[in-house]
N, C-alpha and C positions, 0 to 999 in steps of 0.2 A: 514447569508446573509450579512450583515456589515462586517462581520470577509474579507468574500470573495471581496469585495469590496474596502476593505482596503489593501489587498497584493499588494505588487509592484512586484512580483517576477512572469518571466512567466510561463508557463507548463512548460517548458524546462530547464530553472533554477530549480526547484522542483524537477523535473526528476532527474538531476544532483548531486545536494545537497544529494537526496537519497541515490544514486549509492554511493557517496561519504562515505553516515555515515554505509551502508551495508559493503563497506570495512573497514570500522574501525571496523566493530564489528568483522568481521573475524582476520582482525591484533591482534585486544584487546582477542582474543582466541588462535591468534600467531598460527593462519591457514596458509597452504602454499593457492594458487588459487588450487593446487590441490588436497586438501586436504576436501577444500569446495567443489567443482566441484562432488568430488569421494563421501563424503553426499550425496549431493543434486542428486547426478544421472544426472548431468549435464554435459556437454565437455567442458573441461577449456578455451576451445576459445571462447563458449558460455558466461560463469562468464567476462574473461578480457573484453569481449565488453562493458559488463553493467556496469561494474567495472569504464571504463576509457571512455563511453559516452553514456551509461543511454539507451543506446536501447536495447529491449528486449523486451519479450513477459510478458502479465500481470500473466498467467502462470509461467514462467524463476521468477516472481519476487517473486509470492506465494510461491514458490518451494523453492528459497534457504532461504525467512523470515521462514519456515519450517524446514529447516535441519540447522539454527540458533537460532530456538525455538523460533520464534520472533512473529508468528502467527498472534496469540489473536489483535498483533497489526494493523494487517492490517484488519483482520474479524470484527474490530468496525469500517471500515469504511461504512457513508452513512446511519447508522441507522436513524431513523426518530426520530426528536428530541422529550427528554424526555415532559412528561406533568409536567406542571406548575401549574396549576388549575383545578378543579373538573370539569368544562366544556370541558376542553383538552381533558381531559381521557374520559370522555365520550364522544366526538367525534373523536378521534383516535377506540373507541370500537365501534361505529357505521358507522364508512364512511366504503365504499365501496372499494375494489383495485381494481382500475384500469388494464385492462388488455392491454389497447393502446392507446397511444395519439390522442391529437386531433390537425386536423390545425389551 
């Protein structure tokens, strides 16, 4: 929650940065755009867009951290944070999930 609080960076810088270090990894493999694209089962106009302005589907983004083996990294996002104390754990082992917000 602090960590979040403390970015200065917006959604869109994030977004960006991403797009940005996803081509490096492809470069750092000395991938062509179609090389990845032809992976991922993607259409290279699809990959330049995200490539050069981070739009794309959260799909499009699963997809090529997949056919760059990057996964793992994105599948830890959002977990609920680990327990600290004997109390945590036993209340992460007894609450309830929620199935829908409240107003």
């Amino acid at each position: 929650m602090i960590a979040a609080l403390l970015t200065l960076k917006s959604p869109a810088e994030v977004i960006q940065e991403l797009a940005e270090r996803l081509k490096a990894l492809r470069l750092e493999r000395n991938w062509s755009r179609s090389t990845l694209a032809d992976r991922a089962g993607l259409s290279e106009a699809s990959l330049k867009r995200f490539e050069t302005t981070g739009r794309g589907s959260v799909k499009l983004l699963f997809t090529l951290a997949h056919a760059l083996d990057r996964l793992d990294e994105l599948n830890a996002l959002f977990h609920p944070p680990r327990a600290q104390t004997l109390a945590d754990l036993e209340q992460q082992v007894t609450q309830v999930t929620r199935k829908r917000g409240r107003r």
